[in-house]
C-alpha positions, 0 to 999 in steps of 0.5 A: 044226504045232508040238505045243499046250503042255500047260496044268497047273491052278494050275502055276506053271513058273519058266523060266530064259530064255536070251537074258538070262541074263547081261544085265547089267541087269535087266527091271525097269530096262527096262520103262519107266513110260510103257509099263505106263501106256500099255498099262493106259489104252488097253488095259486100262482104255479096253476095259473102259469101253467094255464098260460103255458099250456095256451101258448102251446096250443097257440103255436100249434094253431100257427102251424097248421095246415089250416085246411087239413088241421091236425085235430088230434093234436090240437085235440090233446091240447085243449084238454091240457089247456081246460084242466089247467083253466079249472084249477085256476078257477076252482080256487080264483080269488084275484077278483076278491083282492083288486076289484079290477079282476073280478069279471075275469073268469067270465070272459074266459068261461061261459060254463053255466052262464045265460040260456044260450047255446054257445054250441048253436051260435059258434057253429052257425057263426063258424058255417057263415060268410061273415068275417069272424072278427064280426061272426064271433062277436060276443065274449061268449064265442070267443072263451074257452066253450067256444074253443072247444066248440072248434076244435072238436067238430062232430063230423067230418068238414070240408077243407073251407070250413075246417079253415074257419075252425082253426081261425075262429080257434086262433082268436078265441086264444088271442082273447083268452091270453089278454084275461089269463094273462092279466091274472097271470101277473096279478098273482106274480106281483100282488102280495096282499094275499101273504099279508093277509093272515086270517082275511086270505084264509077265508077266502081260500075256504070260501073258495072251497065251499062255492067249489063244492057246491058248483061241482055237486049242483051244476057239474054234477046233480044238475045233467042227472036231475038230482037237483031241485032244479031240474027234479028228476029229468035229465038234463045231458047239456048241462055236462061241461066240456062234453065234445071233449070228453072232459066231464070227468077229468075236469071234476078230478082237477078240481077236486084235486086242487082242493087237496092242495088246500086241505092237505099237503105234502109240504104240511102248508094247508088247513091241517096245519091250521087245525092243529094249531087250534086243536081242531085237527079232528075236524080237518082230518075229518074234512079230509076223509070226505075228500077222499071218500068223494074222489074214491066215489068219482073214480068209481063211475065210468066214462063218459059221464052222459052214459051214466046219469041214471046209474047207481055209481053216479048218484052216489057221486053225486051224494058225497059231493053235497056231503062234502059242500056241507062238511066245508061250510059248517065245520070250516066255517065254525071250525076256524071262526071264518067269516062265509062270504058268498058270491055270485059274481065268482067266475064260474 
């Protein structure tokens, strides 16, 4: 297995790429209008509308119910709709990198993997309370998409009162998402600067992808079965994003699906068309293989995730995603002649 890149809050690493070095022409001149735009529309702008649909679907199904004898099932299968248009959003957010203003917006919606608190422990016992839940839910963190998942699946079964206190508490965590998912909603409809910006916006797009990668191999994945330095050889089940919902695996699949939007597209918009370009396409191509070799091996480990941390299949799961984090740094990076920008304040 390839050694995991180090990632350096706030380091900017400005590489100088070999494959390019003496071209002739420069990246700018290459990447064509009609790439930066298609990949903004189908991907950028229609995964977070679809994220927005996908709230406001949940949102008036939370109106509708009875909330004393709620229909979980169907608020159930709307979550799930609602967290996997939220993972591609975030997979591949770059608002924050454009204006600013959008940078913290992914933290307020998505607690995953942020502080040592447990989001579980403090909505339950906000949930269980007399207090109103304007003031129980106080904290940004109990009112994202974690603390909406807390609600909406509890592990067993709830009196009517507290079930009541579920589908409210429910009701203001998605009041408070769909202030930040709809803001970056309409910054991605009415910002233009990412089709303007040739070889800068490109870089962002893969940058995305290598902080991606490692996010999916090191925390999504290596971290619940003690494949990192971190955790060294325990098991650590808690770090499984989305387990009430039974989503460790699905959410892994999306992202990983928007990557390939990224690198390789029906429409030939995508970094094939880059590399060829450049007569690099054998480092795409190469790229894209790693992809499909890590989804073949994600497919190949059955569900639940929580079941399978100690087998084979999983571990190897595991090694083709710190295969493909490497693959994405060093040969989109050198490839391209892209600068690696590393941050920490991302969203995820």
């Amino acid at each position: 297995m390839l050694k995991a890149i180090v990632r350096l809050p706030l380091l900017a690493l400005f590489l100088t790429g070999t494959s390019l070095a003496d071209a002739p022409t420069t990246l700018e001149t290459k990447i064509k209008p009609a790439l930066l735009q298609h990949l903004y529309d189908q991907v950028l702008v229609a995964d977070s509308q679809a994220a927005i649909n996908s709230l406001q679907k949940l949102q008036q199904q939370l109106a509708s119910q009875n909330i004393s004898h709620p229909d979980w099932s169907l608020l159930q299968d709307s979550y799930r709709d609602l967290a996997l248009h939220w993972k591609a959003v975030e997979a591949m957010y770059i608002a924050g990198y454009l204006n600013g203003d959008y940078l913290d917006h992914p933290r307020y919606i998505d607690y995953y993997h942020q502080g040592n608190e447990s989001i579980y422990d403090q909505v339950s016992k906000a949930l269980a309370s007399d207090i109103t839940l304007n003031k129980a839910l106080f904290k940004h963190s109990n009112k994202g998409i974690n603390a909406l998942e807390v609600m909406l699946f509890p592990n067993q079964p709830i009196s009517a009162h507290l079930a009541a206190r579920h589908i409210q508490g429910a009701q203001l965590a998605s009041q408070t998402m769909a202030i930040w998912l709809g803001e970056i909603a309409v910054f991605y409809d009415t910002d233009q600067s990412f089709m303007t910006g040739g070889k800068a916006s490109l870089s962002l797009l893969v940058n995305r992808l290598i902080d991606s990668s490692y996010k999916l191999a090191y925390w999504r994945v290596g971290e619940a079965a003690g494949l990192t330095p971190k955790t060294k050889g325990v098991l650590h089940p808690q770090s499984l994003e989305f387990q009430h919902a039974k989503l460790s695996k699905a959410a892994v699949t999306r992202i990983l699906e928007t990557h390939q939007k990224i690198v390789r597209n029906p429409a030939a918009q995508d970094l094939m068309t880059v590399g060829k370009a450049f007569g690099v396409e054998e480092d795409i191509a190469f790229l894209q293989a790693r992809l499909n070799a890590t989804m073949v091996a994600l497919q190949a480990v059955p569900e639940p995730f929580a079941d399978q941390l100690t087998s084979d299949t999983y571990k190897t799961l595991f090694n083709e995603l710190a295969m493909l984090q490497n693959a994405y740094y060093f040969m989109l990076i050198n490839s391209l002649n892209l600068e690696a920008r590393i941050l920490d304040a991302d969203g995820d």
